[in-house]
C-alpha positions as CSV (number, residue, x, y, z in Angstrom):
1,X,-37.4,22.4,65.1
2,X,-35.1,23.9,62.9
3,X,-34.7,22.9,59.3
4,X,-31.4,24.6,58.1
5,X,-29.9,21.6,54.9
6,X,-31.0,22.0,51.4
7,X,-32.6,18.1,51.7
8,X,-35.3,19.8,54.5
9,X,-35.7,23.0,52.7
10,X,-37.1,20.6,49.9
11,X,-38.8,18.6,52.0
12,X,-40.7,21.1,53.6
13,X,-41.6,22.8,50.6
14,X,-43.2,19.4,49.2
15,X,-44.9,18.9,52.3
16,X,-46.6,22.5,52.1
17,X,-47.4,21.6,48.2
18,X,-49.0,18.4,49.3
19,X,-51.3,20.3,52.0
20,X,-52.1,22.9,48.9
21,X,-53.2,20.3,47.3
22,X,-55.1,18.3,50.1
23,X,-57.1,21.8,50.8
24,X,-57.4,21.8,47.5
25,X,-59.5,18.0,47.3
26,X,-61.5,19.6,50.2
27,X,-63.2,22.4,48.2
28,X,-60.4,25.2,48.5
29,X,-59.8,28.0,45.9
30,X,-56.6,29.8,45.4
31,X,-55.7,32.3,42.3
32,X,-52.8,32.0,40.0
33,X,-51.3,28.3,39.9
34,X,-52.8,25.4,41.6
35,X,-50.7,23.4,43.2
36,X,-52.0,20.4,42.0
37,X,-50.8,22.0,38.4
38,X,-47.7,22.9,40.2
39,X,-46.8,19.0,41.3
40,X,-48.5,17.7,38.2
41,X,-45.7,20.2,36.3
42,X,-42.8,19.5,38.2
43,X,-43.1,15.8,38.6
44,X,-44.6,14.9,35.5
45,X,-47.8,12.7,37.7
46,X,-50.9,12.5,35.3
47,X,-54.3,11.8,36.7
48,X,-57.3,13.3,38.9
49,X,-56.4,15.3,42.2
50,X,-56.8,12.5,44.5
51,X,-54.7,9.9,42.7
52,X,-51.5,12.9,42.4
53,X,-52.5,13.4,46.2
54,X,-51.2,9.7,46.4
55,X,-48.3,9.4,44.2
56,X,-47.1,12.6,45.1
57,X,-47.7,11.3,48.8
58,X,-45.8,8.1,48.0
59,X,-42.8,10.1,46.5
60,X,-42.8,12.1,49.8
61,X,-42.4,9.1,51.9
62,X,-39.8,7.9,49.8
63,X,-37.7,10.3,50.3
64,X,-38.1,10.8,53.9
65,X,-37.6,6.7,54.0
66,X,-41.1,5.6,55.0
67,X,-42.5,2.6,53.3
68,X,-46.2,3.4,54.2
69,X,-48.6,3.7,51.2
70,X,-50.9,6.5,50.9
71,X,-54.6,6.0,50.1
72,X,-56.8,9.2,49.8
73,X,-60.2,9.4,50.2
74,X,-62.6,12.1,49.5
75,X,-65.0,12.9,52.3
76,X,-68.7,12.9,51.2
């Protein structure tokens, strides 16, 4: 698969900050900027990790035209 127009550059780069962030939820470290701060930042989403793991979810399947709604749960 080749992704090779601006609209799948972007794509793919939210879909990579949205893992980030999902590895995040799970317990994951990283230094320098988060990218739950990162998303939380650039799309001006307020709330706890799992509830910008949703909207930001949300806003991905918008834009990729898929009317599912996402609903994150941490595992115990």
């Amino acid at each position: 698969m080749m992704i090779n127009t601006p609209k799948g550059i972007e794509l793919f780069r939210l879909m990579a900050l949205r893992s980030g962030l999902e590895a995040e939820i799970k317990g994951m470290k990283k230094r320098g900027k988060s990218c739950y701060q990162i998303i939380k930042d650039e799309f001006d989403l307020k709330g706890n990790k799992i509830n910008v793991y949703n909207k930001f979810t949300d806003h991905i399947n918008e834009l990729r035209g898929i009317k599912v709604l996402s609903n994150f749960k941490k595992e115990k």
